[in-house]
ZAMIGU-35402 format. One line per field, with one value per residue (C-alpha): x, y negated, z negated; residue number from 0; residue in one letter. Coordinates in nm, 2 decimals. Example, Ala and Ser with C-alpha at 12.3 -4.5 7.8 and 13.67 -1.06 7.14 Angstrom:
% residues 2
c1 <- [1.23 | 1.37]
c2 <- [0.45 | 0.11]
c3 <- [-0.78 | -0.71]
kollo <- [0 | 1]
papa <- [A | S]
This chain:
% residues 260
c1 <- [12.47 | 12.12 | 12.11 | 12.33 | 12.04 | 11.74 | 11.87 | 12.00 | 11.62 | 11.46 | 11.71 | 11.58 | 11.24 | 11.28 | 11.44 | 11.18 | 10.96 | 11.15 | 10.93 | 10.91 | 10.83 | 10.79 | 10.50 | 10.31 | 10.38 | 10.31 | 9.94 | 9.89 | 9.95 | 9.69 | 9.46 | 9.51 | 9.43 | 9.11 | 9.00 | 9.10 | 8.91 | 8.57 | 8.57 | 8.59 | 8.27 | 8.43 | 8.56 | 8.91 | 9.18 | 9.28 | 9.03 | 9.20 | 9.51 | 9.54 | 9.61 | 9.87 | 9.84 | 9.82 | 9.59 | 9.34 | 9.01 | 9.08 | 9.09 | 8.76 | 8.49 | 8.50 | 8.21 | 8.06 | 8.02 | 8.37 | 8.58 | 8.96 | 9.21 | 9.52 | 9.50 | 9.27 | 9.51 | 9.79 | 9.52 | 9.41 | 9.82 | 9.85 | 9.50 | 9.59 | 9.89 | 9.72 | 9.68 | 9.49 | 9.18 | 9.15 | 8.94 | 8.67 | 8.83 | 8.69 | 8.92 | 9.13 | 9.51 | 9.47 | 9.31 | 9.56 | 9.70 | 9.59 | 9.56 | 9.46 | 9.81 | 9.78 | 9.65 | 9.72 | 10.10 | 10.24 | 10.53 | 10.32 | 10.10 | 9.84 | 9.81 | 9.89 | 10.17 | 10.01 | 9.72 | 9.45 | 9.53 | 9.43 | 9.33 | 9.21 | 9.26 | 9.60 | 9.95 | 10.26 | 10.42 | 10.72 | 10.88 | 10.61 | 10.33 | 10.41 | 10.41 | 10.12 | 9.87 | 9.65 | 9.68 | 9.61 | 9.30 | 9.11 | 8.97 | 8.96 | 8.58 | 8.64 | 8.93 | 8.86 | 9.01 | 8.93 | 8.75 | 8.92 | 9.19 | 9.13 | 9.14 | 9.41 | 9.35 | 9.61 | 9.41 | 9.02 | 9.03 | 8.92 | 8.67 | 8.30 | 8.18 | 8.39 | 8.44 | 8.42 | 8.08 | 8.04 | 7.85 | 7.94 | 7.81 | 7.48 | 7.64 | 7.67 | 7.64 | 7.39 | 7.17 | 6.81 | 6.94 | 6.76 | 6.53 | 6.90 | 7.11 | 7.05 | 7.31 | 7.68 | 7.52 | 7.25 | 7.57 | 7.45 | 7.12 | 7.39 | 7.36 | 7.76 | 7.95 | 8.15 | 8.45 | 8.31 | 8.02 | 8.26 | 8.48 | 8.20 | 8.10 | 8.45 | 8.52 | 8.22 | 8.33 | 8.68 | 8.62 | 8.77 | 8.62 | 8.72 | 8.57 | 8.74 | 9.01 | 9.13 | 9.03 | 9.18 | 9.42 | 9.57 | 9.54 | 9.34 | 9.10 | 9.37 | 9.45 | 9.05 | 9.06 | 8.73 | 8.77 | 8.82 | 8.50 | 8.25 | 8.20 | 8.13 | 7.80 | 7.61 | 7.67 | 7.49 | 7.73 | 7.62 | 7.82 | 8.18 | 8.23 | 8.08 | 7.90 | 7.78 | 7.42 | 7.17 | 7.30 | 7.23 | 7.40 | 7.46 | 7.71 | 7.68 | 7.93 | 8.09 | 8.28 | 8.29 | 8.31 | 8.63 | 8.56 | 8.87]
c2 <- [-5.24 | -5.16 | -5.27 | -5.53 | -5.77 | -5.65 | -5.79 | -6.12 | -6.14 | -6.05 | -6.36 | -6.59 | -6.52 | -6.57 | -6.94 | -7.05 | -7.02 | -7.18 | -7.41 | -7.81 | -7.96 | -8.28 | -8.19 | -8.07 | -8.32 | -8.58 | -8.34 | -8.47 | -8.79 | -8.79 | -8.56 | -8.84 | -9.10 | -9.02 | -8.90 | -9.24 | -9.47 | -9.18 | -9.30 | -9.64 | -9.88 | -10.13 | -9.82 | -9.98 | -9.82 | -10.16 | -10.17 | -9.95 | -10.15 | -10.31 | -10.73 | -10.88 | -10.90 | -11.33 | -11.32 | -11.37 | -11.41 | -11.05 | -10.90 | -10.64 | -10.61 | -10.98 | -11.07 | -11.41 | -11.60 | -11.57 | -11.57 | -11.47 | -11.81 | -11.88 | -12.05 | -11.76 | -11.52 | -11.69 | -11.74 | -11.38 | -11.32 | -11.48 | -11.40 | -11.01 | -11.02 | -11.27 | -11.14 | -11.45 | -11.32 | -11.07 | -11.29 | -11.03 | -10.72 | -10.49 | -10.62 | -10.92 | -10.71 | -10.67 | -11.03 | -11.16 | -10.84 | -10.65 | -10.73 | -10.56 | -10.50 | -10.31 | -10.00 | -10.07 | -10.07 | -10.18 | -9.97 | -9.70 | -9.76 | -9.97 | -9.66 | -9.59 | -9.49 | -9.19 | -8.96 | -9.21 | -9.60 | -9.83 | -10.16 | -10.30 | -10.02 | -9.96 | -10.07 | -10.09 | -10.03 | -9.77 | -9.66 | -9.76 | -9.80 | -9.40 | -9.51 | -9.68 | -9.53 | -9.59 | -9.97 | -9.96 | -9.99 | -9.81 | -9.48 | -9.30 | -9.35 | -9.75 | -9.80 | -9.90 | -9.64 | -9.49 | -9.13 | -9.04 | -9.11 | -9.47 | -9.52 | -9.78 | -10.14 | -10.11 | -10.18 | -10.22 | -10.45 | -10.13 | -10.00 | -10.11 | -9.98 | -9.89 | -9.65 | -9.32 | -9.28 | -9.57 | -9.73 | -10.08 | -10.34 | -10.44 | -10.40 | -10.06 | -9.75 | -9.90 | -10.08 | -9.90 | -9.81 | -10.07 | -9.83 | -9.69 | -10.02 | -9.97 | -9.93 | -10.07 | -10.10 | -10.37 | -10.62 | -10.52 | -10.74 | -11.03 | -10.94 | -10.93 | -10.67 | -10.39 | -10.46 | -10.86 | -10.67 | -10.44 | -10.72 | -10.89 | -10.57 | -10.48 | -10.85 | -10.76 | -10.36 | -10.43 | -10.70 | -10.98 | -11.35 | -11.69 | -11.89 | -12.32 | -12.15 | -11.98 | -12.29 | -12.57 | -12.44 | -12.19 | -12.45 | -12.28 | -12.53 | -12.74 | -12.40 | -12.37 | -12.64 | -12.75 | -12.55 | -12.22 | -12.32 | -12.38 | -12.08 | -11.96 | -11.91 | -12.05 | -11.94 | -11.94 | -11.96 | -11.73 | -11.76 | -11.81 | -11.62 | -11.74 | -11.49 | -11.48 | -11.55 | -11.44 | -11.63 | -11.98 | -12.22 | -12.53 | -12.84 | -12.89 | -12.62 | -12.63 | -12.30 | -11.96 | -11.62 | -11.53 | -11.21 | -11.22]
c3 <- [-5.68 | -5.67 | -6.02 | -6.01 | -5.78 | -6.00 | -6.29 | -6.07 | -5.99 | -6.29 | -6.43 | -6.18 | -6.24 | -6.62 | -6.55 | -6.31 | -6.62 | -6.83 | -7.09 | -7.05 | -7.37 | -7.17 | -6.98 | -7.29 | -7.51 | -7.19 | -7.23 | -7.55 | -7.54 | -7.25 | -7.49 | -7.79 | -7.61 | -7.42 | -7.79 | -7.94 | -7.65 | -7.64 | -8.04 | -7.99 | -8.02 | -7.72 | -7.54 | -7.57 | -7.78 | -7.88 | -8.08 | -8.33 | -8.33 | -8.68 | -8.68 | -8.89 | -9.25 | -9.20 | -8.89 | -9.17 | -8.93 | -8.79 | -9.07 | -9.03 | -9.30 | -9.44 | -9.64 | -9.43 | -9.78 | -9.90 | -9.56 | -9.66 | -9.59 | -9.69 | -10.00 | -10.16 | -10.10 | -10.27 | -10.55 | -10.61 | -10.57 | -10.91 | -11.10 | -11.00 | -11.23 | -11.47 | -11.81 | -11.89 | -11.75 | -12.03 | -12.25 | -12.34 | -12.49 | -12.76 | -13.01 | -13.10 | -13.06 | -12.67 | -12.61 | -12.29 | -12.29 | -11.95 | -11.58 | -11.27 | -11.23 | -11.55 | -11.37 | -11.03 | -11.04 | -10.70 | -10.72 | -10.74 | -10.44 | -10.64 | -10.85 | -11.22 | -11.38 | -11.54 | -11.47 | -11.59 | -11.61 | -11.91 | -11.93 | -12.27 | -12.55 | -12.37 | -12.52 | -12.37 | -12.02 | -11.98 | -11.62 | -11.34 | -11.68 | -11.74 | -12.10 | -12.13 | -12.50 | -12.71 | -12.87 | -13.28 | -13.38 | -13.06 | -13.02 | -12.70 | -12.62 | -12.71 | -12.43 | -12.07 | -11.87 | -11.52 | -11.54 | -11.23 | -10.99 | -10.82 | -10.51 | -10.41 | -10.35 | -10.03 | -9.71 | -9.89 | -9.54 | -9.37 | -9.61 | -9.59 | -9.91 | -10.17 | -10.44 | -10.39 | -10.32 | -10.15 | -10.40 | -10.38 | -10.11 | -9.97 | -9.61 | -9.43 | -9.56 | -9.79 | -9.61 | -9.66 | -10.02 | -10.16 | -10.45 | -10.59 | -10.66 | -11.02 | -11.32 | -11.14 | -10.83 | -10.95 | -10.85 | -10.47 | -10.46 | -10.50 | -10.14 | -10.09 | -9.91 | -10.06 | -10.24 | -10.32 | -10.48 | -10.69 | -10.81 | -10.89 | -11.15 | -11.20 | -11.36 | -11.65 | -11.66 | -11.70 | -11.97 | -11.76 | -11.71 | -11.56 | -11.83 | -11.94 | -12.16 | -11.77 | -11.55 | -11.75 | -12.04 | -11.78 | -11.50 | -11.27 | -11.17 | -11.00 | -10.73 | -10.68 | -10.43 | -10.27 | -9.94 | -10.19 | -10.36 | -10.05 | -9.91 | -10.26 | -10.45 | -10.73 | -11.08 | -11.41 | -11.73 | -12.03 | -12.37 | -12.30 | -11.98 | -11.59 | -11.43 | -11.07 | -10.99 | -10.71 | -10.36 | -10.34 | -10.09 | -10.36 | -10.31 | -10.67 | -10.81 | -11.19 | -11.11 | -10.90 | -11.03 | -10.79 | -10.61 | -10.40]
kollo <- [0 | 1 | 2 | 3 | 4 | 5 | 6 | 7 | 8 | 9 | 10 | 11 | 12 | 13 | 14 | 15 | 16 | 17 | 18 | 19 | 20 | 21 | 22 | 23 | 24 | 25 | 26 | 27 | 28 | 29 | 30 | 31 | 32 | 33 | 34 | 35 | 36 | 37 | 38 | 39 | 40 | 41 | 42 | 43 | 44 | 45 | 46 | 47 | 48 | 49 | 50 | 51 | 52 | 53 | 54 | 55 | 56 | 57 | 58 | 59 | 60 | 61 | 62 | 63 | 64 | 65 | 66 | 67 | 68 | 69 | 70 | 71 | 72 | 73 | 74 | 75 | 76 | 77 | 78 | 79 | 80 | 81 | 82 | 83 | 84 | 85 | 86 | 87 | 88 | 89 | 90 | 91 | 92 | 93 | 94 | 95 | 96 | 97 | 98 | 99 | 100 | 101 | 102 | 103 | 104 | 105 | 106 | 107 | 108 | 109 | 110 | 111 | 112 | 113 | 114 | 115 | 116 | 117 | 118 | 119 | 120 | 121 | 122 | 123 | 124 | 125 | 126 | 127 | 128 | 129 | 130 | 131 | 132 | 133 | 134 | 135 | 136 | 137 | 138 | 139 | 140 | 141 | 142 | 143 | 144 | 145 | 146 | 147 | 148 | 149 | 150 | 151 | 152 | 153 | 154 | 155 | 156 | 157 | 158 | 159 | 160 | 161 | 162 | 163 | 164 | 165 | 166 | 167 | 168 | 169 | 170 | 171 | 172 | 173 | 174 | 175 | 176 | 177 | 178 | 179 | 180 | 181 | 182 | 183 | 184 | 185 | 186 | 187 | 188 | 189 | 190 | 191 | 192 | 193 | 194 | 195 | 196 | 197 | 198 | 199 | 200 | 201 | 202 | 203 | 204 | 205 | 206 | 207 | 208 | 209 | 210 | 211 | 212 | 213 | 214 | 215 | 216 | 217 | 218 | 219 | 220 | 221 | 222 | 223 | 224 | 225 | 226 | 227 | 228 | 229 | 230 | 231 | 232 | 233 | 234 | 235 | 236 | 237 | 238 | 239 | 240 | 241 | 242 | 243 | 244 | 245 | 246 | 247 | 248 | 249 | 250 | 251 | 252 | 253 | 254 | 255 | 256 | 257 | 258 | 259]
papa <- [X | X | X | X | X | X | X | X | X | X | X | X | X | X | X | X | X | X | X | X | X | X | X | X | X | X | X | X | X | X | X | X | X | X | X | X | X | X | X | X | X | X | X | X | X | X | X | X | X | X | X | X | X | X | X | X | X | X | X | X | X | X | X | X | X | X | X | X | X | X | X | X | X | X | X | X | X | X | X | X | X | X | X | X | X | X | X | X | X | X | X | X | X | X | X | X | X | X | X | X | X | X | X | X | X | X | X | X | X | X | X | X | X | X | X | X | X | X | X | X | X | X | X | X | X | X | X | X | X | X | X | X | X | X | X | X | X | X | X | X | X | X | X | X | X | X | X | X | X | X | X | X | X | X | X | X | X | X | X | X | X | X | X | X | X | X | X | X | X | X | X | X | X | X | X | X | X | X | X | X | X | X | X | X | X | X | X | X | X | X | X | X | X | X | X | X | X | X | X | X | X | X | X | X | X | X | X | X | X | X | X | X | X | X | X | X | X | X | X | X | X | X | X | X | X | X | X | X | X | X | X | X | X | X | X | X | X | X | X | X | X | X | X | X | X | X | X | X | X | X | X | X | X | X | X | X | X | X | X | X]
């Protein structure tokens, strides 16, 4: 009998203690969110909470002389599919041949289809661009391809300088910095933020241009409306392409290189 109420105790014991997930993951929610408003500049969690994709004027890191709107967003919707800007490749074969799309596949995350995307130099497409090679006439040193994995063009919003390193942008991270913007970051005396600054290079590395044959042949000029071209800045036109020049506030405007 003796034996019989020690283990009834011992049993009781063990169920008093018995473990309630509730109360520790109730603990960590408390944790997570006194860690989340201690990191937050306004000392508000909301500040973390992410706007709409169309609340355009929330969306963080804007560059104040090319404010995002409406209408540039259904622009750079087209021109980042449109072939048509590839008016300055290394040979004739692949002239209107690549895009941005090219190697930042939206079924793939805004990655590439392969290990390494290719722009001009590249030929064909496959599953996702997982067949895209060498294009006749290239050799591997002549073709534009990345030299590493990209990072993805999916919420650059929240990035203040971009590339890996950074490098891009006069803004940020890169304020001070002034004695090192030389080589691809030269484009950051422009005095534009990060990923304006690297379009801006990207356009000339990646052997793209907006030049007449893209404004008037293709149409474009009529989808630049006045309200796209304002907040824009002066350009200088050398040979057939436009390329941006050092910030000027000018109502007199042919044409803007587009960083959108």
């Amino acid at each position: 009998m003796r034996h019989i109420v020690y283990i009834f105790l011992l049993l009781t014991v063990l169920s008093s203690c018995k473990h309630d997930p509730t109360f520790e993951i109730q603990s960590l929610d408390e944790e997570l969110q006194s860690a989340i408003k201690r990191n937050s500049p306004t000392n508000d969690p909301k500040y973390f909470v992410m706007p709409e994709s169309d609340d355009y004027k929330n969306l963080p890191n804007q560059d104040p002389h090319n404010p995002i709107t409406k209408e540039k967003v259904a622009l750079g919707k087209l021109l980042f599919f449109e072939t048509g800007l590839a008016q300055t490749p290394k040979y004739p074969n692949c002239y209107e041949t690549y895009s941005c799309s090219s190697c930042h596949v939206p079924s793939k995350g805004f990655l590439p289809g392969r290990f390494q995307g290719i722009a001009d130099g590249g030929y064909g497409y496959g599953t996702l661009g997982s067949s895209r090679s060498l294009a006749d006439g290239y050799v591997e040193t002549e073709i534009d391809a990345q030299g590493n994995r990209p990072m993805t063009v999916m919420n650059v919003t929240y990035m203040t300088n971009t590339l890996w390193s950074g490098l891009f942008g006069a803004n940020d991270k890169n304020v001070g910095t002034q004695s090192l913007w030389v080589g691809l970051a030269d484009v950051n005396h422009t005095g534009y933020a990060g990923l304006e600054a690297q379009n801006i290079e990207g356009f000339k590395l990646h052997r793209l241009a907006i030049n007449d044959k893209v404004l008037y042949t293709f149409g474009y000029s009529r989808d630049i409306s006045k309200e796209i071209l304002e907040p824009f800045l002066t350009v200088r036109k050398k040979g057939p392409c436009y390329f941006l020049a050092k910030p000027v506030a000018s109502p007199a405007i042919k044409v803007h290189h587009l960083a959108l």
